[in-house]
PyMOL Python script that loads the backbone (N, CA, C, O; Angstrom):
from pymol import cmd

cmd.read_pdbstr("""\
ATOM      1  N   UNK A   1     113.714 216.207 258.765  1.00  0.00           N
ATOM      2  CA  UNK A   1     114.260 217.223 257.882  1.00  0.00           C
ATOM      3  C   UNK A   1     113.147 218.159 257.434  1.00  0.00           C
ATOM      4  O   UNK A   1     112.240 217.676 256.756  1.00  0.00           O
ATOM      5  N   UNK A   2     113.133 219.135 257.671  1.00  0.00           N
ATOM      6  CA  UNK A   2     112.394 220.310 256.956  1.00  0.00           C
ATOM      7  C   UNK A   2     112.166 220.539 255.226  1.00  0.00           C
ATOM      8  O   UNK A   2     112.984 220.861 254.364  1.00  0.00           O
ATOM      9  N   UNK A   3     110.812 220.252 255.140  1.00  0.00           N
ATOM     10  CA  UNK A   3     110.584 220.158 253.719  1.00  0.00           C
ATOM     11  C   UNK A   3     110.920 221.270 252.494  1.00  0.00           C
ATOM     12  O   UNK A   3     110.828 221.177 251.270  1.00  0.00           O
ATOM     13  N   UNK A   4     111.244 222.091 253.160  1.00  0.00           N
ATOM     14  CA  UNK A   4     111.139 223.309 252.736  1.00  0.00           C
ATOM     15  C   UNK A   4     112.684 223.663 252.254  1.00  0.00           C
ATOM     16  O   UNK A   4     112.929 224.614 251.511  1.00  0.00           O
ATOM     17  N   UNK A   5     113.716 222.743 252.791  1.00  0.00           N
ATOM     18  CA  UNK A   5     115.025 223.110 252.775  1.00  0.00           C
ATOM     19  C   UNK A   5     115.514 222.689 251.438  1.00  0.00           C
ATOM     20  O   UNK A   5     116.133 223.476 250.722  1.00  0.00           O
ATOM     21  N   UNK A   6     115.176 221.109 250.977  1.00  0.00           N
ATOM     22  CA  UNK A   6     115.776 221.060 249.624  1.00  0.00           C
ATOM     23  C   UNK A   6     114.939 221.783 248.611  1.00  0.00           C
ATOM     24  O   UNK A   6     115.448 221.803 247.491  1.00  0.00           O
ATOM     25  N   UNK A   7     113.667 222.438 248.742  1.00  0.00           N
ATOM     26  CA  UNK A   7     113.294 223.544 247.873  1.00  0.00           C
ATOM     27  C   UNK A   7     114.148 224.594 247.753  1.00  0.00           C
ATOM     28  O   UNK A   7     114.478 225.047 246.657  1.00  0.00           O
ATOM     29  N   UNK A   8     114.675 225.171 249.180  1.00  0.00           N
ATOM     30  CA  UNK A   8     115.352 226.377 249.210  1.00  0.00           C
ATOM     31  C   UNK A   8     116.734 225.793 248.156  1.00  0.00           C
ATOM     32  O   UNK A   8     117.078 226.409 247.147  1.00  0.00           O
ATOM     33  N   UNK A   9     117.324 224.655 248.576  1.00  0.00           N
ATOM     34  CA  UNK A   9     118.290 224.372 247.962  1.00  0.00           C
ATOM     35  C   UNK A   9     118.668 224.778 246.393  1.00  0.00           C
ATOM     36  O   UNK A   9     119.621 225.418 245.947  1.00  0.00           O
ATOM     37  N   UNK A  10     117.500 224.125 245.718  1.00  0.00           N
ATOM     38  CA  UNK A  10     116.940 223.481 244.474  1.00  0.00           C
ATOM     39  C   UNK A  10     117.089 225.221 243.727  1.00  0.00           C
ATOM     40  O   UNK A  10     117.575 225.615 242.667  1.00  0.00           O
ATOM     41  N   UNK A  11     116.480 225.857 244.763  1.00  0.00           N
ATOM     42  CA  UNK A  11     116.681 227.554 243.858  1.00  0.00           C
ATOM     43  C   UNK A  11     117.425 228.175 243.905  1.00  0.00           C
ATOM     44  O   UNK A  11     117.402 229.107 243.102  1.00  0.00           O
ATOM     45  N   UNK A  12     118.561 228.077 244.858  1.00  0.00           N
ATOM     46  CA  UNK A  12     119.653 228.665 245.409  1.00  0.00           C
ATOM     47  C   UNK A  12     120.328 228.313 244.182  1.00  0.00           C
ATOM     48  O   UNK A  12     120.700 229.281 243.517  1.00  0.00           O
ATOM     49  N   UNK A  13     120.584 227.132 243.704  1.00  0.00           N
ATOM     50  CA  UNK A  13     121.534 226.281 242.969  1.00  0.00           C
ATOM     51  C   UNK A  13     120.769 226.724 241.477  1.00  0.00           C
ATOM     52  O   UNK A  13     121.472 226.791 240.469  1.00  0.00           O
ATOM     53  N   UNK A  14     119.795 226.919 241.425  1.00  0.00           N
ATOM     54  CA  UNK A  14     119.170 227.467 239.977  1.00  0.00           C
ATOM     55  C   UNK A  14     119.614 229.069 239.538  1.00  0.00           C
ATOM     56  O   UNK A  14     119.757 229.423 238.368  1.00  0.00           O
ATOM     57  N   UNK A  15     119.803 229.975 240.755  1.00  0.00           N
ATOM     58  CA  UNK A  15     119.724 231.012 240.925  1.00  0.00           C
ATOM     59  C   UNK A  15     121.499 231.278 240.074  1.00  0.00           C
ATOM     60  O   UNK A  15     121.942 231.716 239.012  1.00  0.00           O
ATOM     61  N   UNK A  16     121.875 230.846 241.014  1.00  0.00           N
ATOM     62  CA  UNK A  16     123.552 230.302 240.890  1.00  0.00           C
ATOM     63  C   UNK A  16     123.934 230.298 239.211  1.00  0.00           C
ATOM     64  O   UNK A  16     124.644 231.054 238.548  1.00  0.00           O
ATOM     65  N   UNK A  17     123.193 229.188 238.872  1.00  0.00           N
ATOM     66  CA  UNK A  17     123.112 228.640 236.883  1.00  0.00           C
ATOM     67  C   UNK A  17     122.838 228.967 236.518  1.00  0.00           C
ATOM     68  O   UNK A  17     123.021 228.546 235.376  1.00  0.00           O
ATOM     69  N   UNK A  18     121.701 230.552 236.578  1.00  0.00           N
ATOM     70  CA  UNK A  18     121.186 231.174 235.699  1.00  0.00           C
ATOM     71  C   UNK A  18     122.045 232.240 235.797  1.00  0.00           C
ATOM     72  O   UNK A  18     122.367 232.813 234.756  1.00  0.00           O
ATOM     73  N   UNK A  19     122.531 232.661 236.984  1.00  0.00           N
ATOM     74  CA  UNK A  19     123.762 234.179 236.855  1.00  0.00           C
ATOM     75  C   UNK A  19     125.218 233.707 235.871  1.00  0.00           C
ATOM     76  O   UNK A  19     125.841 234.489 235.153  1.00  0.00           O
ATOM     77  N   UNK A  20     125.504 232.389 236.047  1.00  0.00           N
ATOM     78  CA  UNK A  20     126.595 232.034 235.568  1.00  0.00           C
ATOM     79  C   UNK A  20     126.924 231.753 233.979  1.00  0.00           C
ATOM     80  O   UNK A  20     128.018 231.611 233.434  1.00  0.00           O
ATOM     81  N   UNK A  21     125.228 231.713 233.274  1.00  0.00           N
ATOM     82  CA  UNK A  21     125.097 231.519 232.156  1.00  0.00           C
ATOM     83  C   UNK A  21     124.748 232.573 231.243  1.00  0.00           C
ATOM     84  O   UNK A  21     123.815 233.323 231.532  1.00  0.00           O
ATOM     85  N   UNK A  22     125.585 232.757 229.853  1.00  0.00           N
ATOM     86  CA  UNK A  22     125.217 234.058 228.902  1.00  0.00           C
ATOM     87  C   UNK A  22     124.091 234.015 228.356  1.00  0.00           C
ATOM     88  O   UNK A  22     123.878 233.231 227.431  1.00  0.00           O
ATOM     89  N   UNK A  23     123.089 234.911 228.858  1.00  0.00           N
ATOM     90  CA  UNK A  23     121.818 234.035 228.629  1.00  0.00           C
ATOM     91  C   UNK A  23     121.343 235.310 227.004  1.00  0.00           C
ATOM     92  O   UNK A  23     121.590 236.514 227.079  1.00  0.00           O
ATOM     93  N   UNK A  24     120.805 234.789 225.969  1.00  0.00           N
ATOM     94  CA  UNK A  24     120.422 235.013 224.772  1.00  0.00           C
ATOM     95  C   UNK A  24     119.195 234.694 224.948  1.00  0.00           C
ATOM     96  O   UNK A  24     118.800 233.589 225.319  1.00  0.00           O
ATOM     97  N   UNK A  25     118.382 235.847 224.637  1.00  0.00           N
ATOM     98  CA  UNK A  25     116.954 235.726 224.656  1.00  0.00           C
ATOM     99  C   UNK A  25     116.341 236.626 223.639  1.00  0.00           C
ATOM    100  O   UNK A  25     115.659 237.603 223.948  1.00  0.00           O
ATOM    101  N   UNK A  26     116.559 236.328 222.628  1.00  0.00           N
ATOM    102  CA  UNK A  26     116.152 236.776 221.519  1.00  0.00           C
ATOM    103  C   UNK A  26     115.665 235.730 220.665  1.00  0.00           C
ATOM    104  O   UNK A  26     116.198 234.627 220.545  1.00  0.00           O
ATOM    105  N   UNK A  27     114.365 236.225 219.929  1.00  0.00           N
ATOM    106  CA  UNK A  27     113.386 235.886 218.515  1.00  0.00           C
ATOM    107  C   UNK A  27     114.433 236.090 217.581  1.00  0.00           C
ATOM    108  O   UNK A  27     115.609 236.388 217.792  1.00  0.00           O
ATOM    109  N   UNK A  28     113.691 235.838 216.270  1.00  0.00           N
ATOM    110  CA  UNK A  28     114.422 235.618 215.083  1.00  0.00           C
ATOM    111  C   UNK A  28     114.742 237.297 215.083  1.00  0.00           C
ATOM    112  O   UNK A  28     115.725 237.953 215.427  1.00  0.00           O
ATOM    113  N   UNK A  29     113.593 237.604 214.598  1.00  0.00           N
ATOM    114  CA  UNK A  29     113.399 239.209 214.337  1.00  0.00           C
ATOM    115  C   UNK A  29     114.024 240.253 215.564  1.00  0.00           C
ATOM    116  O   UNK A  29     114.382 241.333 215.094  1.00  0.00           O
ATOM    117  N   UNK A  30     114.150 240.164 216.533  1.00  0.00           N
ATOM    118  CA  UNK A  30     114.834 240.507 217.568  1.00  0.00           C
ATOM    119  C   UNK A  30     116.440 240.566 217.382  1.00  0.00           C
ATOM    120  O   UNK A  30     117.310 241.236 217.938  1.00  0.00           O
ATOM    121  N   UNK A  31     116.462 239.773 216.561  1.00  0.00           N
ATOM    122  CA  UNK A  31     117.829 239.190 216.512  1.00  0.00           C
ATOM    123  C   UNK A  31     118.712 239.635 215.390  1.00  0.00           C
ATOM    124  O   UNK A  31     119.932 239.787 215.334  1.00  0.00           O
ATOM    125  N   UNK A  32     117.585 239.832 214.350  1.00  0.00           N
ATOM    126  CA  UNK A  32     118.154 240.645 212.951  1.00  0.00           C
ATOM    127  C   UNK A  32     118.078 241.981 213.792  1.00  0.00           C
ATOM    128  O   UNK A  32     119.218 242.375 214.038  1.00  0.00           O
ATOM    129  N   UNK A  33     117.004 242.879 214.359  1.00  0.00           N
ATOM    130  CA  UNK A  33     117.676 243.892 214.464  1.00  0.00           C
ATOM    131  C   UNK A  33     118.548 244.137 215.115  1.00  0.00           C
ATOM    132  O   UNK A  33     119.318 244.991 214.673  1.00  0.00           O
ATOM    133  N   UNK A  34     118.865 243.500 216.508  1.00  0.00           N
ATOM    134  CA  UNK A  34     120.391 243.535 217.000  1.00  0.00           C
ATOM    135  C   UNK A  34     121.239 243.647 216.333  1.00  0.00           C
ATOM    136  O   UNK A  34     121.869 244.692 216.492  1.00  0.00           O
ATOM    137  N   UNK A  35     121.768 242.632 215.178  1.00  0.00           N
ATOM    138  CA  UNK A  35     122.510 242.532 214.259  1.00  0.00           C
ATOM    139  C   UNK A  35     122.667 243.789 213.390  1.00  0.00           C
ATOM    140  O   UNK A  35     123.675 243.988 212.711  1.00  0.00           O
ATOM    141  N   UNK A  36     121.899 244.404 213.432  1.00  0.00           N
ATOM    142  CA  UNK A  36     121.961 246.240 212.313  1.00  0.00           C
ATOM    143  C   UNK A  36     122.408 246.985 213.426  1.00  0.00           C
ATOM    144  O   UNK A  36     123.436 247.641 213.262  1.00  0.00           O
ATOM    145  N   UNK A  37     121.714 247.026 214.787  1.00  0.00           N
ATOM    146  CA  UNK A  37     122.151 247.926 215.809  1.00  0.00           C
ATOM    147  C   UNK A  37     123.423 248.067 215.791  1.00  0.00           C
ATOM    148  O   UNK A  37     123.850 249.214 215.661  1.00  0.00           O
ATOM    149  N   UNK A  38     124.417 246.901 215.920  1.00  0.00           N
ATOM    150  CA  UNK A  38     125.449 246.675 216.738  1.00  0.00           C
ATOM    151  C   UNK A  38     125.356 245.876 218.025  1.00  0.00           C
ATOM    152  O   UNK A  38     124.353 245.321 218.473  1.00  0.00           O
ATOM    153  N   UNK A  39     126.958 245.926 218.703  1.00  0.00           N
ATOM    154  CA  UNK A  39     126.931 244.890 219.232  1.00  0.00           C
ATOM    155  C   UNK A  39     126.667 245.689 220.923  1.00  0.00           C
ATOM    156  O   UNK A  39     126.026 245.060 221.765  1.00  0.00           O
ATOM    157  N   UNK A  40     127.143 246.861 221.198  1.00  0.00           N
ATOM    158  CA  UNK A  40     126.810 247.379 222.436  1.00  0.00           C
ATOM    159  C   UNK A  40     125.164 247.453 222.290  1.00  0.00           C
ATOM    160  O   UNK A  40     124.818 246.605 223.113  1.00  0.00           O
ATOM    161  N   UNK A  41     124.237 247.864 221.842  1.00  0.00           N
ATOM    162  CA  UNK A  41     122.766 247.732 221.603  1.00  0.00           C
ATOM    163  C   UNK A  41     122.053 246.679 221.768  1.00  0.00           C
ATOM    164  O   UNK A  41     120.986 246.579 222.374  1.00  0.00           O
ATOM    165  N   UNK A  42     122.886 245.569 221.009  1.00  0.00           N
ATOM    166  CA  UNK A  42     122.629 244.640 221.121  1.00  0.00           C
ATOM    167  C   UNK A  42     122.293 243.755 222.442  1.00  0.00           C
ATOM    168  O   UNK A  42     121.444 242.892 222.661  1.00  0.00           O
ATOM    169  N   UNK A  43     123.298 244.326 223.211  1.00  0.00           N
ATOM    170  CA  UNK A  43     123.374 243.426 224.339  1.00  0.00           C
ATOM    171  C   UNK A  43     122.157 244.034 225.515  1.00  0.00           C
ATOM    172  O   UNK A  43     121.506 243.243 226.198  1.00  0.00           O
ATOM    173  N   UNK A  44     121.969 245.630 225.622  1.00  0.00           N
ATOM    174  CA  UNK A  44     121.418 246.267 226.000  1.00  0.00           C
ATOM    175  C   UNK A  44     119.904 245.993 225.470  1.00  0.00           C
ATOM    176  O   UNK A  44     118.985 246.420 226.168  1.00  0.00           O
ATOM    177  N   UNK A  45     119.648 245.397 224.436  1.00  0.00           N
ATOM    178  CA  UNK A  45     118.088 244.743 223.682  1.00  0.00           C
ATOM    179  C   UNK A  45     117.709 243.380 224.507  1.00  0.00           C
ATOM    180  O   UNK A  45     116.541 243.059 224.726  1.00  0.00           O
ATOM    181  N   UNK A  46     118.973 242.531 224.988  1.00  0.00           N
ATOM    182  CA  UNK A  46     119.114 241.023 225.485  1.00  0.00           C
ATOM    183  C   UNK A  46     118.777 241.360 226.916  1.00  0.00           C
ATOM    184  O   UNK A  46     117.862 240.833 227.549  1.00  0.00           O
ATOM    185  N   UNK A  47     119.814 242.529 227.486  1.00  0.00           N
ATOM    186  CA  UNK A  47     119.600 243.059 228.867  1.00  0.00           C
ATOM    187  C   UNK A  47     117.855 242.812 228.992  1.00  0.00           C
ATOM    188  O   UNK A  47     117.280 241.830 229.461  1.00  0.00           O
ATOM    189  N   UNK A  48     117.205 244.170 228.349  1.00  0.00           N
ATOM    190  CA  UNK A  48     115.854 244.371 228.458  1.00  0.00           C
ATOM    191  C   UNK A  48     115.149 243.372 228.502  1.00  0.00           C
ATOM    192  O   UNK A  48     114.356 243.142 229.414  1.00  0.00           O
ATOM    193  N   UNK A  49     115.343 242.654 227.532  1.00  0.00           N
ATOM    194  CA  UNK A  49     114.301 240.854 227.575  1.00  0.00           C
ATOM    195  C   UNK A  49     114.338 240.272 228.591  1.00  0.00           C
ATOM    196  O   UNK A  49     113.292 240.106 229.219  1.00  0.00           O
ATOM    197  N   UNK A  50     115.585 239.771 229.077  1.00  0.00           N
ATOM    198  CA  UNK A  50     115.986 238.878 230.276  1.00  0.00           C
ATOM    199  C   UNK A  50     115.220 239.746 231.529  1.00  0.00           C
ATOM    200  O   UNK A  50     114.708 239.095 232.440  1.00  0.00           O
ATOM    201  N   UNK A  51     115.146 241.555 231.550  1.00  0.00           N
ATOM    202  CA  UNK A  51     114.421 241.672 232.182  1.00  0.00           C
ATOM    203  C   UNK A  51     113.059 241.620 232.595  1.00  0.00           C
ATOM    204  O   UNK A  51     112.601 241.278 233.685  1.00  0.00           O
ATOM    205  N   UNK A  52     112.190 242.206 231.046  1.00  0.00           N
ATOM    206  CA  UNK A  52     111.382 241.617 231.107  1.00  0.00           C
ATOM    207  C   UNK A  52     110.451 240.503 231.323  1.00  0.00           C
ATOM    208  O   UNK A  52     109.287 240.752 231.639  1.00  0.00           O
ATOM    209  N   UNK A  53     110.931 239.092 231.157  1.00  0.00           N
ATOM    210  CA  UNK A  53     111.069 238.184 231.436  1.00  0.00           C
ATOM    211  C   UNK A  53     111.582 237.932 233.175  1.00  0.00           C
ATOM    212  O   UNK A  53     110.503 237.784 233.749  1.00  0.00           O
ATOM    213  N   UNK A  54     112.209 237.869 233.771  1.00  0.00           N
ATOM    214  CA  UNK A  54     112.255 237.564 235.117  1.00  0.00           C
ATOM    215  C   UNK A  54     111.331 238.638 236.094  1.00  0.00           C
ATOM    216  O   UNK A  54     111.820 238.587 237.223  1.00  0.00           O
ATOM    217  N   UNK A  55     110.494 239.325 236.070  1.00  0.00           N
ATOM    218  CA  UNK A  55     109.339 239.797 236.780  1.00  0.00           C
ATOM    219  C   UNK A  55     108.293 238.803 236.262  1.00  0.00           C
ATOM    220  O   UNK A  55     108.007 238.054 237.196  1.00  0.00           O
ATOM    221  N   UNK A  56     107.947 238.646 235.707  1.00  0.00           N
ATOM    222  CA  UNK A  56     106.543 237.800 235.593  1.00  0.00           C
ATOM    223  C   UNK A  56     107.205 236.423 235.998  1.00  0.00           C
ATOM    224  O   UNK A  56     106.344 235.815 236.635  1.00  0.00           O
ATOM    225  N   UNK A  57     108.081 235.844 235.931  1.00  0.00           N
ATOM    226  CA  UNK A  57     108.408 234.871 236.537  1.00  0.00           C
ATOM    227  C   UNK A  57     108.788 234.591 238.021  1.00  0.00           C
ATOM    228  O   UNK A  57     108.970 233.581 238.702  1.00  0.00           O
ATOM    229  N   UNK A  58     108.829 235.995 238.226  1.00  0.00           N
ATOM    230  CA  UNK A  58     109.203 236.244 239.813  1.00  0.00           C
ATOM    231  C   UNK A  58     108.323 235.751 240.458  1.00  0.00           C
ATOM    232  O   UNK A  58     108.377 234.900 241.346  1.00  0.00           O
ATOM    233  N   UNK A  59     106.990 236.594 239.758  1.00  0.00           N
ATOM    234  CA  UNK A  59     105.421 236.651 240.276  1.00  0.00           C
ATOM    235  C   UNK A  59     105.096 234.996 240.669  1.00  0.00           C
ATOM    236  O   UNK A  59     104.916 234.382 241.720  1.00  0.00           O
ATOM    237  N   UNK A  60     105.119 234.749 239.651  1.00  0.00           N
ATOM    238  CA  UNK A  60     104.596 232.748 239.662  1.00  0.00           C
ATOM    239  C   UNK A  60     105.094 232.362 240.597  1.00  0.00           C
ATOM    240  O   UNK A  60     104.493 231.585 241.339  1.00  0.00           O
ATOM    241  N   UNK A  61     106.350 232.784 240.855  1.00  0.00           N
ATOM    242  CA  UNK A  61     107.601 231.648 241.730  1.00  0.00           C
ATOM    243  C   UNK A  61     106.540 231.768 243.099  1.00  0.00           C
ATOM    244  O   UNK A  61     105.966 230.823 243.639  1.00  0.00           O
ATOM    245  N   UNK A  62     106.457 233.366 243.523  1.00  0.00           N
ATOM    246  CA  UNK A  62     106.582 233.446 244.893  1.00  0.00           C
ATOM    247  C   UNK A  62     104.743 232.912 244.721  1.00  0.00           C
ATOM    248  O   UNK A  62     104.553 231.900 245.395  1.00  0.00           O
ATOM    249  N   UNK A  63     103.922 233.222 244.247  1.00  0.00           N
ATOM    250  CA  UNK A  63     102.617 232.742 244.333  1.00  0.00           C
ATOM    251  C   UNK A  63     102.255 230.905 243.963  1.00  0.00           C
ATOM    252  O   UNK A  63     101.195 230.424 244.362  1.00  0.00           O
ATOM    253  N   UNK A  64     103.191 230.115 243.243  1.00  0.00           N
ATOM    254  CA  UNK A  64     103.082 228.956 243.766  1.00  0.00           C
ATOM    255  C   UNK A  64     103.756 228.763 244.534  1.00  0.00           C
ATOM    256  O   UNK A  64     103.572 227.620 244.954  1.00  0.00           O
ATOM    257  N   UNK A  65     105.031 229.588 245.359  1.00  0.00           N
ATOM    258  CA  UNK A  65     105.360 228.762 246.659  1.00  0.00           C
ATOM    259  C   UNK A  65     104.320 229.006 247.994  1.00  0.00           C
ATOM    260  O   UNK A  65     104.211 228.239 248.951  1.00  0.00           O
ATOM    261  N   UNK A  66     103.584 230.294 247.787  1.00  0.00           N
ATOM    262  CA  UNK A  66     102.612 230.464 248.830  1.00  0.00           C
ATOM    263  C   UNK A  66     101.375 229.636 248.742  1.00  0.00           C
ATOM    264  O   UNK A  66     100.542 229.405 249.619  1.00  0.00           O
ATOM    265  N   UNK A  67     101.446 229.098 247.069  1.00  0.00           N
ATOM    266  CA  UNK A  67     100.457 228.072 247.317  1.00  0.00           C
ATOM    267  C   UNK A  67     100.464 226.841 247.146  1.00  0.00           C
ATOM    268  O   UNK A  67      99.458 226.168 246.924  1.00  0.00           O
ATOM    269  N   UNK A  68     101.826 226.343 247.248  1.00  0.00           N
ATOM    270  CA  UNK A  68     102.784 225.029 247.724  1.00  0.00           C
ATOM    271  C   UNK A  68     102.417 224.985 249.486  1.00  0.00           C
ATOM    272  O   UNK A  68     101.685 224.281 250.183  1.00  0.00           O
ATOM    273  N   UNK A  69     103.305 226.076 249.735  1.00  0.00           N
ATOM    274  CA  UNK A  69     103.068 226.377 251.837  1.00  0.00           C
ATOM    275  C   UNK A  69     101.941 225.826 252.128  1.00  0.00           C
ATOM    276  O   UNK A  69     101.843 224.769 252.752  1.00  0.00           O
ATOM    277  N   UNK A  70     100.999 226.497 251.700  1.00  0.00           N
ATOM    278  CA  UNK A  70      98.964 226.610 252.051  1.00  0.00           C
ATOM    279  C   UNK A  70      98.903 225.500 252.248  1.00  0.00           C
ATOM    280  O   UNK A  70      98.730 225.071 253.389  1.00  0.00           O
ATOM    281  N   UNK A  71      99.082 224.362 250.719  1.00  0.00           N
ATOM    282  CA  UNK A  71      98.272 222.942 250.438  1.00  0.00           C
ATOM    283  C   UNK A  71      99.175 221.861 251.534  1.00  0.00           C
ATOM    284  O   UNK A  71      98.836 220.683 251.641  1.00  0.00           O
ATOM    285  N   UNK A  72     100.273 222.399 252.260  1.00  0.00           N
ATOM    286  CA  UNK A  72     101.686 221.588 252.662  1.00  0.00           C
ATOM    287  C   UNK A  72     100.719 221.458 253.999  1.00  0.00           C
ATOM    288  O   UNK A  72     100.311 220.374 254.417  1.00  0.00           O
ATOM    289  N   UNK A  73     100.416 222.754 254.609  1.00  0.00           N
ATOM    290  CA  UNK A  73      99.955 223.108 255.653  1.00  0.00           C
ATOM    291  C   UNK A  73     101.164 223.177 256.954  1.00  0.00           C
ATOM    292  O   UNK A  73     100.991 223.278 258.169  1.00  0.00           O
ATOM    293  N   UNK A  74     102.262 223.090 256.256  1.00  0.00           N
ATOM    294  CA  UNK A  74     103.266 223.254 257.544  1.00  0.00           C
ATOM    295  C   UNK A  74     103.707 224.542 258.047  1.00  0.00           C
ATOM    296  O   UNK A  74     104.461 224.601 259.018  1.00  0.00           O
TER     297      UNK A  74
END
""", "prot")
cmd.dss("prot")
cmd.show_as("cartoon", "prot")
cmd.util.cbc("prot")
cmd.orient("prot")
C-alpha cells in the first residue's frame, strides 16, 4: 500500500469537516465589535479571519509534507 494514500485520505476527510463546519474565529474583543457592527459585518470580520488564518497554514501543510516526502525518501 502506498504510504502516502492514507495521508491523502486523512486531509481529504479534514478538508471535508472543516467546509462543513460554521467556523467562529473570533477573540473576545473581535467579538464585541462584531456585535456593534451587526450581523452582515459581522460575518464578513469571521470571513476575513478564517482567511487570514488558512494561508499561513497552507504554508506549513505543504512545507512539512515536502519535508515528510524528503525524510520518507520514497
Amino acid at each position: 500500500m502506498n504510504k502516502s494514500k492514507p495521508l491523502m485520505i486523512f486531509l481529504f476527510s479534514f478538508l471535508l469537516m472543516a467546509g462543513a463546519l460554521s467556523a467562529s474565529a473570533q477573540c473576545s474583543i473581535c467579538t464585541r465589535t462584531a456585535q456593534q457592527l451587526g450581523e452582515r459585518p459581522a460575518k464578513a470580520l469571521n470571513k476575513g479571519i478564517i482567511y487570514l488564518a488558512v494561508t499561513p497554514l497552507a504554508i506549513f501543510g505543504v512545507i512539512g509534507y515536502r519535508w515528510w516526502k524528503s525524510e520518507n525518501h520514497d
